[in-house]
Structures are given as C-alpha cells and as structure tokens.
VEXDREN-215752 format. One record per residue: x, y, z of N, C-alpha, C in turn. Coordinates in nm, 3 decimals. Last residue first. Layout:
<neast X, nnorth Y, nup Z, caeast X, canorth Y, caup Z, ceast X, cnorth Y, cup Z>
...
! end
This chain:
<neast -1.204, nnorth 10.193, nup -0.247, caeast -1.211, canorth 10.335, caup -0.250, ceast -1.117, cnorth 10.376, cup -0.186>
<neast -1.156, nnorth 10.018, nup -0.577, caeast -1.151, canorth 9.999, caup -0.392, ceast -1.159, cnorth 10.177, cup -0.348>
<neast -1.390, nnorth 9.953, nup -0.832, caeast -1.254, canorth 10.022, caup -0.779, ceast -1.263, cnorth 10.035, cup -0.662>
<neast -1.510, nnorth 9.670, nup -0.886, caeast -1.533, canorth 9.795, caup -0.858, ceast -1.366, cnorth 9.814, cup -0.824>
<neast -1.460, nnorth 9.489, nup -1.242, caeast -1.450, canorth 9.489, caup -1.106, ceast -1.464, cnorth 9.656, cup -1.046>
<neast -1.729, nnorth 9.341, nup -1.469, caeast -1.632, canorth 9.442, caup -1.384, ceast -1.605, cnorth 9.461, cup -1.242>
<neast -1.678, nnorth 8.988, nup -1.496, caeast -1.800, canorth 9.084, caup -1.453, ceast -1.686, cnorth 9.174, cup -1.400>
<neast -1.587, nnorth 8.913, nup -1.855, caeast -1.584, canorth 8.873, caup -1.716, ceast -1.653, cnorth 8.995, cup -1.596>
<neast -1.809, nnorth 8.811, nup -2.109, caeast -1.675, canorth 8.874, caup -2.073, ceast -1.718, cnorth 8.849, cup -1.889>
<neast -1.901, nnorth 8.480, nup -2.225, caeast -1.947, canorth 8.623, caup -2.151, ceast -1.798, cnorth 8.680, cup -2.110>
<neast -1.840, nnorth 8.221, nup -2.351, caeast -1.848, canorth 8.335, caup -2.433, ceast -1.854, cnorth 8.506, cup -2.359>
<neast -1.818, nnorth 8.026, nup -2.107, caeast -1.713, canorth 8.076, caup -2.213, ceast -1.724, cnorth 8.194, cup -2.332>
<neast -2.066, nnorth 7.967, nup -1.973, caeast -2.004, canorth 8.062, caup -1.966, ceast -1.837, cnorth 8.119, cup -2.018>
<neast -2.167, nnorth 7.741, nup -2.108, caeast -2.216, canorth 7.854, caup -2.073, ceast -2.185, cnorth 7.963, cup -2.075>
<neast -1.972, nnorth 7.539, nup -2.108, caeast -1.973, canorth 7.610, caup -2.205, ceast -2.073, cnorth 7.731, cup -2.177>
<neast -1.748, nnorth 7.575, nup -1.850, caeast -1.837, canorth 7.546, caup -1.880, ceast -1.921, cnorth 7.589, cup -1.963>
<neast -1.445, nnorth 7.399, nup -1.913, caeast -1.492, canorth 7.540, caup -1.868, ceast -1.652, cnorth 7.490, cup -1.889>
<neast -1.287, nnorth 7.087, nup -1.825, caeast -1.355, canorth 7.201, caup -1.892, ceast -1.418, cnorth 7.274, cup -1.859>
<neast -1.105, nnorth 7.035, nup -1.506, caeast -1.271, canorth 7.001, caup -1.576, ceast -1.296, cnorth 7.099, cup -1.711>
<neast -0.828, nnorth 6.925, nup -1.492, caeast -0.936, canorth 6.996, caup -1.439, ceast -1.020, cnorth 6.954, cup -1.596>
<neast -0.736, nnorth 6.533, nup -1.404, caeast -0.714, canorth 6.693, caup -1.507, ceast -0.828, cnorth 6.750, cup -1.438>
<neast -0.634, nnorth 6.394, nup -1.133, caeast -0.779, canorth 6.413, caup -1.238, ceast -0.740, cnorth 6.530, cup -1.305>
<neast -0.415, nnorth 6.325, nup -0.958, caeast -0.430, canorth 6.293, caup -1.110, ceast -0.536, cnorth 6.311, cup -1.165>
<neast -0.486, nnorth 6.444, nup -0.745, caeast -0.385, canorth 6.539, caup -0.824, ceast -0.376, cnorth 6.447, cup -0.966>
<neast -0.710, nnorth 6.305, nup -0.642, caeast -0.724, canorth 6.479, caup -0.657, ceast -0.642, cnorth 6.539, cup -0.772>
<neast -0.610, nnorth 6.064, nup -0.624, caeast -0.692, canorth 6.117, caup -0.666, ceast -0.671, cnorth 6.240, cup -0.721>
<neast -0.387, nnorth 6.137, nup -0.373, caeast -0.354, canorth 6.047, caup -0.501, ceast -0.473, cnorth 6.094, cup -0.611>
<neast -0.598, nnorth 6.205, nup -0.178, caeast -0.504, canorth 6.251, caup -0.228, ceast -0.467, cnorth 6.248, cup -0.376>
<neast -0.714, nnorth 5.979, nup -0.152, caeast -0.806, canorth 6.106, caup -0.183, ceast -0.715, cnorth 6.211, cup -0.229>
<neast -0.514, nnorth 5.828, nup -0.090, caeast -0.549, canorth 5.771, caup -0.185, ceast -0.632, cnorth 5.884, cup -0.251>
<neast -0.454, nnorth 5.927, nup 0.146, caeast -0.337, canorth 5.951, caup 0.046, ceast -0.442, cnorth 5.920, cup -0.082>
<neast -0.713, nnorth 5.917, nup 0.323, caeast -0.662, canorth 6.019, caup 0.285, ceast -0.528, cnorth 6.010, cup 0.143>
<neast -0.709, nnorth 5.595, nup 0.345, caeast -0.770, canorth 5.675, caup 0.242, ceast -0.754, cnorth 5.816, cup 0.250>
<neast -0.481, nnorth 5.641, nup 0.529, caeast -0.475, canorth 5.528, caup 0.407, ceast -0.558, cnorth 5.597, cup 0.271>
<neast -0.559, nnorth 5.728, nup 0.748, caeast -0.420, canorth 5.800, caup 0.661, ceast -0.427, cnorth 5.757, cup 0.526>
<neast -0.755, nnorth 5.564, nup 0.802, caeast -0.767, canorth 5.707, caup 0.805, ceast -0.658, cnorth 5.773, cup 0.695>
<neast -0.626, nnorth 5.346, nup 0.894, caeast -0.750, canorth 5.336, caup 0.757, ceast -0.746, cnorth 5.445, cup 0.729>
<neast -0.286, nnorth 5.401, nup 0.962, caeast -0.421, canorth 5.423, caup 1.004, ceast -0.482, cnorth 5.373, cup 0.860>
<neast 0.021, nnorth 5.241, nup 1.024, caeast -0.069, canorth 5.324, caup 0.906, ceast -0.183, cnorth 5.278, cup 0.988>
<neast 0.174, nnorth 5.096, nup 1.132, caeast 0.164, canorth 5.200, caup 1.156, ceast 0.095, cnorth 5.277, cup 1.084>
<neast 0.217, nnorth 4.873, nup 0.935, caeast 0.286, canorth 4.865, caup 1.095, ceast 0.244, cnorth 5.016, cup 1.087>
<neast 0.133, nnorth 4.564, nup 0.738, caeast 0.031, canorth 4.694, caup 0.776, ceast 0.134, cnorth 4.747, cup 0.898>
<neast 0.176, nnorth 4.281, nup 0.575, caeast 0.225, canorth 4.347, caup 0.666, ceast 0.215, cnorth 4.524, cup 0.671>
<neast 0.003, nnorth 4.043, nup 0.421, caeast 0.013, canorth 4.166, caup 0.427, ceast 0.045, cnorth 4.281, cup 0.550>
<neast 0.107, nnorth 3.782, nup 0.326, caeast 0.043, canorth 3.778, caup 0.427, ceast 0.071, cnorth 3.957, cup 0.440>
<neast 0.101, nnorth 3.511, nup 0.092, caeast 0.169, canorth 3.638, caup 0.139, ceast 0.083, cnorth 3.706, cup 0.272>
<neast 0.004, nnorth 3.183, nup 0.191, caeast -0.004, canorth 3.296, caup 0.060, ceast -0.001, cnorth 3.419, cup 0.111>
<neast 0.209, nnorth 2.929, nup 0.115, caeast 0.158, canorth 3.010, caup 0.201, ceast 0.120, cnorth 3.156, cup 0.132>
<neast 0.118, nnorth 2.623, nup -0.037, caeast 0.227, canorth 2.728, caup -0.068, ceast 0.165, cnorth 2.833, cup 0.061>
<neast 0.117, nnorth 2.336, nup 0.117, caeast 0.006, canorth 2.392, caup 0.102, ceast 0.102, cnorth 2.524, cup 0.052>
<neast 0.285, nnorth 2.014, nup 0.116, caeast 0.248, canorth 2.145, caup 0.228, ceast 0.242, cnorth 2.251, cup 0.084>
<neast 0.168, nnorth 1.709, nup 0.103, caeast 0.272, canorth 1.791, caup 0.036, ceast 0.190, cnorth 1.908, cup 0.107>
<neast 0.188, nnorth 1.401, nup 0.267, caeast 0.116, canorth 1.540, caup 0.289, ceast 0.241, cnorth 1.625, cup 0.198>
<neast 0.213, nnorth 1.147, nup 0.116, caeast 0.294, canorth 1.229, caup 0.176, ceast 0.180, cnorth 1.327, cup 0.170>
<neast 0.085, nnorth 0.795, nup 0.152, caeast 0.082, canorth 0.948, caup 0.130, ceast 0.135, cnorth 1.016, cup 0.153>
<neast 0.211, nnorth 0.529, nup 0.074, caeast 0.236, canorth 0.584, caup 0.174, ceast 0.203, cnorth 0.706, cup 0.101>
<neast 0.089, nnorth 0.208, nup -0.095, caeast 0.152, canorth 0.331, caup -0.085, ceast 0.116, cnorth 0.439, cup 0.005>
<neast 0.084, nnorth -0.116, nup 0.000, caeast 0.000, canorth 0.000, caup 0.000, ceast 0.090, cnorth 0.124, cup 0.000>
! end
C-alpha cells in the first residue's frame, strides 16, 4: 500500500500593515486622486461672456 505524503500547502503572502491608520490610508489615496484628475472644462455657458467688472476699492 503506498504511503501518502502530505505535500504542504504554498503560504499565501500575508500583508504586513505597521503603523498606518484606515484614516491615513484613504486620505493619500483622496489625495492620489485629486492630483491625477485633469481639471474640468470650462463650462460652455459661460465661455463666451466677458468677465463681470470689477469695482474700484475706494
């Protein structure tokens, strides 16, 4: 009768976290965000109107 070997199981990485908050976490990421979205096109509405005069300070 042949003898089974238990062959061992690969271990699967195990994610080492030491000092980071959830908090901090998604802040960078809101971060991260923010600065890679191009800005937004103008809005065609208001691309043709000149711009509203300004008063003179007295």
């Amino acid at each position: 009768m042949p003898v089974t070997e238990s062959t061992p199981q690969p271990q699967r990485p195990h994610a080492i976290v030491a000092g980071v908050s959830m908090r901090d976490l998604l802040a960078s990421c809101a971060a991260a965000s923010a600065v890679s979205t191009p800005p937004r096109l103008p809005d065609p509405g208001t691309a043709g109107r000149p711009p509203a005069e300004h008063r003179n300070a007295a």
